[in-house]
C-alpha positions in Angstrom: -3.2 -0.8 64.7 -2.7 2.7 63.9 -0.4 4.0 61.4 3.8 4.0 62.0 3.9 7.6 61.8 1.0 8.0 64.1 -2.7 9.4 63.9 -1.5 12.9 63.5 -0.6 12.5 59.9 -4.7 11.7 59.3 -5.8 15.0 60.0 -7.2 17.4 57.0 -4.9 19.0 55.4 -7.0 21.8 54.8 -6.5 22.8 58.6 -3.1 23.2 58.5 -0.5 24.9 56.1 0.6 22.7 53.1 4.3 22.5 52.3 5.9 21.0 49.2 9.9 19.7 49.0 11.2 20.8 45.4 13.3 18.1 44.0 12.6 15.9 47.1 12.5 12.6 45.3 15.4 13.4 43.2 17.5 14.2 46.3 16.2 11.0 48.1 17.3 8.8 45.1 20.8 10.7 44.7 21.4 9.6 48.8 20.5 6.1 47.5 23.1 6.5 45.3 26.0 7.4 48.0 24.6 4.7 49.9 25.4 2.2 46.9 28.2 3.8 46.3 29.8 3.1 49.6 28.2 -0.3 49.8 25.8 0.7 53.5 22.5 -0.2 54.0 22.6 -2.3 51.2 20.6 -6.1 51.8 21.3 -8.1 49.2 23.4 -8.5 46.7 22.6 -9.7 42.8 25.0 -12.1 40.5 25.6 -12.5 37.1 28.6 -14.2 36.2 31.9 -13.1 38.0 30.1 -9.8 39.0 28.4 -9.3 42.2 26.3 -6.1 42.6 24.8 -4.9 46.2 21.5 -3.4 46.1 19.0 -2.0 48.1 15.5 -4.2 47.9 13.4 -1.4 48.4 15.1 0.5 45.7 15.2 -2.1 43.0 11.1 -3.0 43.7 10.7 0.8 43.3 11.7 0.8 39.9 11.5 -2.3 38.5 8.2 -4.9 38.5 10.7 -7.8 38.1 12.0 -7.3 41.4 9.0 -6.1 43.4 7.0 -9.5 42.6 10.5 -11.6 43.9 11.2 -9.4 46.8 7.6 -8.6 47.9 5.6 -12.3 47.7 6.0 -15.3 48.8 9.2 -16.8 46.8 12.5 -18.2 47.9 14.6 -15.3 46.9 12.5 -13.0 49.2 14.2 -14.3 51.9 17.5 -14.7 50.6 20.8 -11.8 50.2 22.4 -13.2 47.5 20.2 -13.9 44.0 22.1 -15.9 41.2 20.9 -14.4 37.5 22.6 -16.6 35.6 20.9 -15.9 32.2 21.8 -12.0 32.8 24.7 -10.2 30.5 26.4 -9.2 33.8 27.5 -5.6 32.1 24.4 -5.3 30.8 22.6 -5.8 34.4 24.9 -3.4 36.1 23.9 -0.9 33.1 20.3 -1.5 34.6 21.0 -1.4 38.2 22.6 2.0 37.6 19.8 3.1 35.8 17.7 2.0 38.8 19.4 4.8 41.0 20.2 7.5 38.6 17.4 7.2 36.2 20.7 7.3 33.3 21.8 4.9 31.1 24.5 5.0 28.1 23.2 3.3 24.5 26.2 2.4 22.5 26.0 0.2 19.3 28.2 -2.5 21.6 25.7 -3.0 24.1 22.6 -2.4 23.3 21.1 -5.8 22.2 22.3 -6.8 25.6 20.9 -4.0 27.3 17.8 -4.3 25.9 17.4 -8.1 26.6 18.4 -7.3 30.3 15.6 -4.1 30.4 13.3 -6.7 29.1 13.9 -9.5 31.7 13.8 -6.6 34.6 10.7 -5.2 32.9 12.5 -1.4 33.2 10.0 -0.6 30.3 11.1 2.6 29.7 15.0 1.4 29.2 13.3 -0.8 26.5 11.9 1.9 25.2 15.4 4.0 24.9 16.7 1.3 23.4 14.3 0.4 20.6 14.8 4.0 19.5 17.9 3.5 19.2 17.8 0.1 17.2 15.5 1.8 14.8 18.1 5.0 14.1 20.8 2.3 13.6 18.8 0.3 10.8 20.6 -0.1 7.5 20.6 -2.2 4.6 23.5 -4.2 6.1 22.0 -4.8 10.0 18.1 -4.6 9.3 17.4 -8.5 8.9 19.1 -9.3 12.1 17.9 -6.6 14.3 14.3 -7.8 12.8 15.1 -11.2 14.2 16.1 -9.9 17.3 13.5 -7.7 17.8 10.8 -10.6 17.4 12.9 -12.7 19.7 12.2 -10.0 22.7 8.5 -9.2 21.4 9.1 -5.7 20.5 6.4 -5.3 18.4 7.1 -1.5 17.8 10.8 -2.4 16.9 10.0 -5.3 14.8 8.0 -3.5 12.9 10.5 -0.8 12.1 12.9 -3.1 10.8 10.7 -5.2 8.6 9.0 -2.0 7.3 12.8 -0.5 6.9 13.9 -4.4 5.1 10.6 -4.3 2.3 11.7 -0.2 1.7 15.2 -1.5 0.9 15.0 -4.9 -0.2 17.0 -4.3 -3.4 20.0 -3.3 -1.2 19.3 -5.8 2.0 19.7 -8.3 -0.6 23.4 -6.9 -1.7 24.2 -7.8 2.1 26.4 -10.6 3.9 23.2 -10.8 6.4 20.7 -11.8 4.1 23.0 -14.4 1.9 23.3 -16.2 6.0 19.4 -16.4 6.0 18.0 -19.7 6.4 15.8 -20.7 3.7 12.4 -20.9 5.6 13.3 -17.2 6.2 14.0 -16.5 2.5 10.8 -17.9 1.2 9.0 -15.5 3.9 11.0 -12.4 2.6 9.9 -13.0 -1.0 6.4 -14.2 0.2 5.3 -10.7 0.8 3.6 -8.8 -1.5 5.5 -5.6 -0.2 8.7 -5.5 -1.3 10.3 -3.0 -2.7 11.6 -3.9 -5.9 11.1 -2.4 -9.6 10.1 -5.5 -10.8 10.1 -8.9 -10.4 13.4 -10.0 -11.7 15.0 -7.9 -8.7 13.7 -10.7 -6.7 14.6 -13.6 -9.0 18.3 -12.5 -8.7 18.3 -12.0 -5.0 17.2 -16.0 -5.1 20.0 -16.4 -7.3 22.6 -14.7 -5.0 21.4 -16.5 -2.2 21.5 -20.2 -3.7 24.7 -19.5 -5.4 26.5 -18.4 -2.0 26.7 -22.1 -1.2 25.0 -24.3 -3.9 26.0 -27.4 -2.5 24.2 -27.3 0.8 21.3 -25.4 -1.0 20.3 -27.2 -4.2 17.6 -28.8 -2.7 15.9 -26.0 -1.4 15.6 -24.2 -4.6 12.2 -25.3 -5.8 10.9 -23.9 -2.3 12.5 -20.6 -3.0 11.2 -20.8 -6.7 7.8 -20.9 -5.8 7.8 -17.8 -4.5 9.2 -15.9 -7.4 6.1 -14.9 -9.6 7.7 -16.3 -12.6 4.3 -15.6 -14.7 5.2 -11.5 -14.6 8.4 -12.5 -15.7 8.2 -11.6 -20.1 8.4 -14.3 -22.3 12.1 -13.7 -23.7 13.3 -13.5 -19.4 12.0 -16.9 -18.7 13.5 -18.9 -22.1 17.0 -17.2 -21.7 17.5 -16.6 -17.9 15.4 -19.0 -16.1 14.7 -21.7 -18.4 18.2 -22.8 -19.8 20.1 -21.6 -15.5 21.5 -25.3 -14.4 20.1 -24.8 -11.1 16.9 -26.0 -12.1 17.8 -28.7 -14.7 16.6 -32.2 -13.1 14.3 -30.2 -10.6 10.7 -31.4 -11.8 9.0 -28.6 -9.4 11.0 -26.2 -10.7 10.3 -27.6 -14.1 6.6 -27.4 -13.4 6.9 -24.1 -12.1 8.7 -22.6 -15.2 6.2 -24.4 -17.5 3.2 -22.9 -15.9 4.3 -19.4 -16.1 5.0 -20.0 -20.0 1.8 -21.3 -20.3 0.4 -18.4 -18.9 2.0 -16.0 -22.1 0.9 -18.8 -24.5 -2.9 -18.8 -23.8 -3.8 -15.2 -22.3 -7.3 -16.3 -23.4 -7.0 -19.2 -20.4 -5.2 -16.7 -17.8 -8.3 -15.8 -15.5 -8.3 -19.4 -15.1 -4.8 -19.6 -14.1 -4.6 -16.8 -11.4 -2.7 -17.7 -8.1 0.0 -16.1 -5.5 2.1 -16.3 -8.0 -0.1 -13.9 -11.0 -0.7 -11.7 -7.9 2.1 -8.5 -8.8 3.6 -7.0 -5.8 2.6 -3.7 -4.8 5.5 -1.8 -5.8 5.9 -3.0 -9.6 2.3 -1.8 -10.1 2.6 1.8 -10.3 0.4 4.5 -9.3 -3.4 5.7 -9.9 -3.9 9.5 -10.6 -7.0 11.1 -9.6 -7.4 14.1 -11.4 -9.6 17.3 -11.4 -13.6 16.6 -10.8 -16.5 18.5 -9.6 -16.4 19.3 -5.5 -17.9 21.7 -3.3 -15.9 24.4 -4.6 -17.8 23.3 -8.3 -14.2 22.5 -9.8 -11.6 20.7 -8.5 -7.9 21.1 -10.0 -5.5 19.4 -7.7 -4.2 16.2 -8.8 -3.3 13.3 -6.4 -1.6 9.9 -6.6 -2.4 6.5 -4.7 0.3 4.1 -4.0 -0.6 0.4 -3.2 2.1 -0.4 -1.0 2.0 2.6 1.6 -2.2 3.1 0.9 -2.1 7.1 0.8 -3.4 9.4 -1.4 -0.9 12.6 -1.8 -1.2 16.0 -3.8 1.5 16.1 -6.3 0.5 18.6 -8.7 -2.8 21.1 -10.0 -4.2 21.4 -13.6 -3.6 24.5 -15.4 -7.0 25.5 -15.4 -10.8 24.6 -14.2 -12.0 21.2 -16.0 -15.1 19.5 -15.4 -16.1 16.2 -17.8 -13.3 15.6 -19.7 -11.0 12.4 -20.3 -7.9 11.6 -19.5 -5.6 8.8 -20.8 -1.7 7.5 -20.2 0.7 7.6 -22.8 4.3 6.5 -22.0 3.7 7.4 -18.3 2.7 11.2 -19.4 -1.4 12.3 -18.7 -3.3 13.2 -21.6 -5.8 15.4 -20.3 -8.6 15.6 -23.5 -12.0 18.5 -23.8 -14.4 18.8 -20.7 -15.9 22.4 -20.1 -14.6 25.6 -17.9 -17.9 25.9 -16.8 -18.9 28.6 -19.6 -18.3 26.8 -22.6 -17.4 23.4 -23.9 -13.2 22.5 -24.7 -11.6 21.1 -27.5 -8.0 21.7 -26.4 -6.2 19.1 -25.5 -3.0 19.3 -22.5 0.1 17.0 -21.3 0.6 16.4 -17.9 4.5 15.1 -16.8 4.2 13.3 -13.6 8.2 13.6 -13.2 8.4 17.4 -13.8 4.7 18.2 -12.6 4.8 20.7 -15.7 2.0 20.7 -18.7 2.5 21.0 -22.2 -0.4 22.2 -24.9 -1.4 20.1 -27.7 -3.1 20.5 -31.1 -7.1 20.4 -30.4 -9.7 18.5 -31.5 -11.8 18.9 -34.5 -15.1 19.1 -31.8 -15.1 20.6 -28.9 -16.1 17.9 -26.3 -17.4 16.9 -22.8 -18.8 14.2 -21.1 -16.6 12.3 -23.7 -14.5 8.8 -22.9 -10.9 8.4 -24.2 -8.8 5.2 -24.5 -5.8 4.2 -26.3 -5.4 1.3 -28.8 -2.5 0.3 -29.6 -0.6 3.7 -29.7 -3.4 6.2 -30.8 -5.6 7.7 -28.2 -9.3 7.7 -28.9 -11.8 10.5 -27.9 -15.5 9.1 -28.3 -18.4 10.8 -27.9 -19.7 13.2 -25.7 -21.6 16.7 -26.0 -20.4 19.4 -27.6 -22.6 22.3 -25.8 -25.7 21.9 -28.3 -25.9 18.4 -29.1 -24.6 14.4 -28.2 -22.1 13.5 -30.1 -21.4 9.9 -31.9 -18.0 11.1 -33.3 -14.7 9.7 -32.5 -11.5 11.3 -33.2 -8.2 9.1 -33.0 -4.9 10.9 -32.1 -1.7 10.1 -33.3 1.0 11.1 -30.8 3.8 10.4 -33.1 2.2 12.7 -35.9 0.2 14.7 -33.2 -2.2 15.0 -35.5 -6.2 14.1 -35.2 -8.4 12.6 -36.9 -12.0 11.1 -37.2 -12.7 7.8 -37.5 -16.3 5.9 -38.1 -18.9 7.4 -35.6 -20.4 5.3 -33.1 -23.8 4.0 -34.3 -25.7 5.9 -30.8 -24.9 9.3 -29.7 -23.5 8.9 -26.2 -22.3 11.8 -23.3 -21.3 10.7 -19.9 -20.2 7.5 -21.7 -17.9 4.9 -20.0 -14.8 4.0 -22.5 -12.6 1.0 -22.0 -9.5 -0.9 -23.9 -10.4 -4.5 -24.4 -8.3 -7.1 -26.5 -6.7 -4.0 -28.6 -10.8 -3.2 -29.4 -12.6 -0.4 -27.7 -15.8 -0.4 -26.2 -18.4 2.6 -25.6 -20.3 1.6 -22.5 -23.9 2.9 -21.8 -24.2 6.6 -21.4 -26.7 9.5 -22.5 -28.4 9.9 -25.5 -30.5 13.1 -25.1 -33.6 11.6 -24.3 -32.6 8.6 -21.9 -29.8 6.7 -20.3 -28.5 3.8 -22.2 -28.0 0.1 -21.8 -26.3 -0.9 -24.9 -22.8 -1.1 -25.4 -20.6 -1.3 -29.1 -17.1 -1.9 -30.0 -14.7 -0.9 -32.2 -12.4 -2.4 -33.9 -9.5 -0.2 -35.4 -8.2 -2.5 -38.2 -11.4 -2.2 -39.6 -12.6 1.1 -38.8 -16.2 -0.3 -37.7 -18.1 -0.6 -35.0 -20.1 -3.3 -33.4 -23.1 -4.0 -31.1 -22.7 -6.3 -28.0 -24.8 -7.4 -25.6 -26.3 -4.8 -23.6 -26.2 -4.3 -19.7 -28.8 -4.8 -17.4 -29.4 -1.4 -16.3 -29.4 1.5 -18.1 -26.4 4.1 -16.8 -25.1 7.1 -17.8 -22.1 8.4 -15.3 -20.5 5.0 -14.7 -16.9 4.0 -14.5 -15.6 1.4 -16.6 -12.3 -0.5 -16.4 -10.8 -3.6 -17.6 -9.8 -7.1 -15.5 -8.4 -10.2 -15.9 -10.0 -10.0 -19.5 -13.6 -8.8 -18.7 -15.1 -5.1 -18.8 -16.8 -3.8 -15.4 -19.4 -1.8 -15.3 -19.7 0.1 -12.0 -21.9 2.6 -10.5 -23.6 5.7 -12.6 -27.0 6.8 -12.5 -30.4 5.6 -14.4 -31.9 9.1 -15.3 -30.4 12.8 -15.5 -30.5 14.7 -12.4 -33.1 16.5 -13.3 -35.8 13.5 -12.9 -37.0 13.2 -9.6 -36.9 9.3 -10.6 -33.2 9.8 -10.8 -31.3 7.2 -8.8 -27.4 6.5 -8.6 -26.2 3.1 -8.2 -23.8 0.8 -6.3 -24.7 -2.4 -8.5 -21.5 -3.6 -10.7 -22.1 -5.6 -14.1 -19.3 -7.9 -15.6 -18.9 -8.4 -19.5 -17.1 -11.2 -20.7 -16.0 -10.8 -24.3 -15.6 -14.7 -25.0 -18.9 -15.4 -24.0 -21.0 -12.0 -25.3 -22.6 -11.7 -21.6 -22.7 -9.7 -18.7 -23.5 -10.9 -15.2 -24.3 -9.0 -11.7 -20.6 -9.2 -9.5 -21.0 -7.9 -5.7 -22.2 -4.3 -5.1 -20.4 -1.3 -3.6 -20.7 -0.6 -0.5 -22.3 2.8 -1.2 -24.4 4.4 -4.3 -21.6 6.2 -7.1 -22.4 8.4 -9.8 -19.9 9.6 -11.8 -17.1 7.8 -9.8 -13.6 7.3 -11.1 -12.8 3.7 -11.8 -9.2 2.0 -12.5 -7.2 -1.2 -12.2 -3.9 -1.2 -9.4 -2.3 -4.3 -9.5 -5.2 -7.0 -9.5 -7.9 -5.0 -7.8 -10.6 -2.6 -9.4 -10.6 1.1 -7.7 -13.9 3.1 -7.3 -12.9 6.6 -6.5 -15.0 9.3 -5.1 -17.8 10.1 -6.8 -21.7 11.7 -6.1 -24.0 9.5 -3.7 -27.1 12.0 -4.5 -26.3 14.1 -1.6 -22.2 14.8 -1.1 -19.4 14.5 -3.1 -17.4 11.4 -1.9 -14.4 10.8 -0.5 -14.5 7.4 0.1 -12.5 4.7 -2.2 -13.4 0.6 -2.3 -11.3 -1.6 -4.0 -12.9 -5.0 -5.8 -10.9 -8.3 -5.6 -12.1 -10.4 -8.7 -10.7 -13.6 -7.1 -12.9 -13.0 -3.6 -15.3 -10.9 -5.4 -15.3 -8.7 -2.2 -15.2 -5.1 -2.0 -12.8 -3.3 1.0 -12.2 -0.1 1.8 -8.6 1.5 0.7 -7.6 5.1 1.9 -10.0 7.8 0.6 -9.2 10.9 -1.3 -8.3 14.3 0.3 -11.3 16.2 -0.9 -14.5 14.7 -1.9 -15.3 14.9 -5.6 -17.3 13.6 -8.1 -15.9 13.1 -11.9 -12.6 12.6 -11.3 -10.6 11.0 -14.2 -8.5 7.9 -12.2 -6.0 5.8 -14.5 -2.9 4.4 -14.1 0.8 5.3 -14.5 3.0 2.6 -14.9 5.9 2.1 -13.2 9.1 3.3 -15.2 
């Protein structure tokens, strides 16, 4: 059987003259629309309550997928004029049945969890669409949790999203809401489950728990030892736990809650025992951590000055400020939240001058110099006084330390180190500082000594496995990492750079082999976020890196975190507190 319109309509187009009607489907549809309007041709007719809406069948399939699979296979409504929807918002389905014919439909804050819930049911995709994007300009402290809810009842993963992204940005003031005191407890102990929110710290969250058990005690004592356990009452201090959370009523006669409170004093009373002791609950959120600074380094341009700052919870690197001048080799150390940057060279001649970065202002300040002009050097602060050790002062290595007193901003030395080491890794262990491998002049070092400021001495410890000179050093859960660096100067053909990690532990006077990187890093920046160990940039014997891993000491995996905006090598990476 041929065509309805006949075998004409099969011949090639390319014989004939080829017209196009401008607007014709918009025309055809706005004559649908008089048709509905005046209720003719119209063959069948959809119900939703008291409200009965003729349509056209052909129209409705046109548009929406819901309506093509009833009206166009084999089911009992295909054959029938009048379909009951009984689980449709009848305003809400003749919001959708206009928007079948004109393509319009109006979003008000009134209607549009209905209308979106219709859309959904009609599968009109791009009404769901209209409608999410309206949800998500409407999110506030006050409405976020409940469009959240709604938004995974109708599996819109895109809105969802939004709002739980939009309730961990604001948690501090979502908790200050009528919505969030209604929460059901299972949905409590999810919100403070995540390792996301918000908050400056983690009492913020131990007084939302508060709020929320105290808006109706009675029905909610016996939830609070599930709620508890999701406060991380061990990065609560000492004095916070004995007067706030020991001697609150709520949890007198709770033994979980007892438990609970007793373990996280336990971890202040025996720090030595706390790498034993880590859980969920030692684990600090993401926002109370504060930020790393990657600062300055050696790139393709041979100096890198910018200065960018890694956040846990959002995983991006951004440019928030430049040094006042080319650096390469120096140290940099934190001192209530302000950078210390400390020697290096300009690539002429070696520096003993000494600058103060202020994150908040992004403005640097000069400070008096050291005696000896320093790079490759390693800086750490003990107790108050920073610490530069070591280095090369343009002629020879350097065993010399100098300690700074920021109060009297005044330097001075204190007992050399018993090696001369450049390119030395310097850490802060147990209010002691150690000197990690290094250069000597004639070979890279395995060694390692500590020194102890009360007695102005220092002291040999057990000495790495591999020599290194370059390597990063940062301290863990009360152990010293070694990471990365390189067994020979450049210079050596035999030269190789590493991505084998060593682990010191103090108690014991040993080291032991952790898992490798996933790539060879010389000179790489290295600094503790949270509970993870961060290996930035650095050189792999061919390019300057980009690429950042971070070290989990409970998995002892590496993963891959969001790399650096330019590749460099040398980079100084610590960590700012949060305020």
């Amino acid at each position: 059987m041929g065509a309805p319109w006949g075998d004409s309509m099969e011949e090639n187009p390319a014989e004939g003259e080829h017209f196009f009607s401008i607007n014709h489907a918009e025309r055809t549809f706005k004559k649908m629309q008089g048709y509905l309007h005046r209720r003719q041709l119209t063959d069948v007719v959809l119900i939703a309550g008291d409200v009965r809406i003729p349509a056209h069948r052909l129209v409705l399939s046109s548009v929406s997928d819901y309506f093509a699979a009833m009206f166009t296979n084999n089911l009992r409504e295909s054959q029938e004029t009048e379909i009951p929807l009984w689980s449709i918002d009848p305003p809400a389905l003749k919001a959708c049945i206009q928007y079948i014919y004109t393509g319009e439909v109006v979003l008000k804050e009134s209607n549009v969890e209905r209308l979106l819930a219709t859309a959904s049911i009609l599968q009109l995709s791009e009404v769901v669409e209209a409608c999410c994007g309206f949800l998500v300009k409407q999110l506030h402290p006050s409405n976020c949790l409940g469009i959240r809810s709604f938004a995974d009842r109708q599996s819109c993963v895109d809105l969802l999203r939004a709002a739980h992204n939009y309730t961990m940005e604001h948690l501090v003031e979502v908790t200050q809401n009528q919505e969030f005191l209604m929460l059901g407890s299972e949905e409590v102990c999810n919100l403070f489950s995540s390792d996301d929110l918000n908050v400056p710290k983690e009492e913020t969250v131990y007084y939302a728990m508060l709020a929320w058990a105290n808006y109706d005690t009675g029905s909610r004592q016996s939830e609070i030892s599930k709620l508890l356990e999701h406060i991380r009452l061990p990065l609560l201090s000492p004095q916070f736990l004995s007067d706030a959370v020991d001697n609150n009523p709520l949890f007198k006669g709770d033994d979980k809650c007892q438990r609970l409170i007793m373990d996280a004093m336990k971890y202040h009373l025996l720090p030595e025992r706390r790498p034993l002791m880590q859980s969920a609950r030692t684990k600090p959120r993401k926002s109370t951590v504060g930020a790393l600074y990657a600062v300055g380094g050696m790139d393709s341009t041979k100096g890198a000055t910018n200065i960018e700052k890694y956040e846990l919870r959002t995983n991006v690197w951004t440019h928030v400020g430049h040094m006042s001048g080319r650096r390469l080799q120096f140290g940099v150390a934190v001192i209530e939240d302000k950078l210390y940057v400390v020697g290096g060279r300009d690539g002429l001649k070696t520096l003993n001058t000494v600058e103060c970065y202020y994150p908040a202002s992004k403005t640097w300040n000069m400070l008096p110099s050291m005696g000896t002009h320093r790079h490759g050097l390693g800086v750490g602060v003990v107790e108050g006084p920073m610490y530069a050790v070591g280095g090369h002062d343009g002629w020879s290595y350097l065993a010399s330390v100098e300690r700074y007193d920021p109060h009297s901003k005044q330097w001075s030395y204190v007992a050399p180190m018993s090696t001369p080491r450049s390119t030395v890794g310097v850490a802060v262990l147990d209010r002691k500082l150690y000197a990690v491998g290094g250069r000597d002049g004639s070979s890279c070092l395995r060694s390692m000594e500590v020194y102890d400021p009360h007695t102005n001495r220092w002291s040999l410890c057990a000495p790495m496995s591999k020599r290194r000179g370059g390597l990063g050093v940062a301290v863990c859960n009360g152990c010293l990492y070694a990471i990365g660096g390189h067994d020979a100067p450049a210079t050596q053909q035999t030269s190789k750079q590493f991505d084998c990690v060593e682990r010191y532990d103090p108690r014991s006077d040993t080291w032991c082999t952790v898992a490798p990187m996933g790539m060879c890093r010389d000179a790489v920046g290295v600094a503790v976020l949270g509970d993870r160990l961060f290996a930035v940039g650095g050189y792999d014997g061919q390019s300057y890196l980009s690429a950042v891993e971070c070290y989990d000491p409970q998995t002892g995996e590496w993963t891959t975190a969001a790399p650096l905006t330019p590749g460099r090598a040398g980079a100084c990476v610590v960590q700012v507190p949060v305020k």
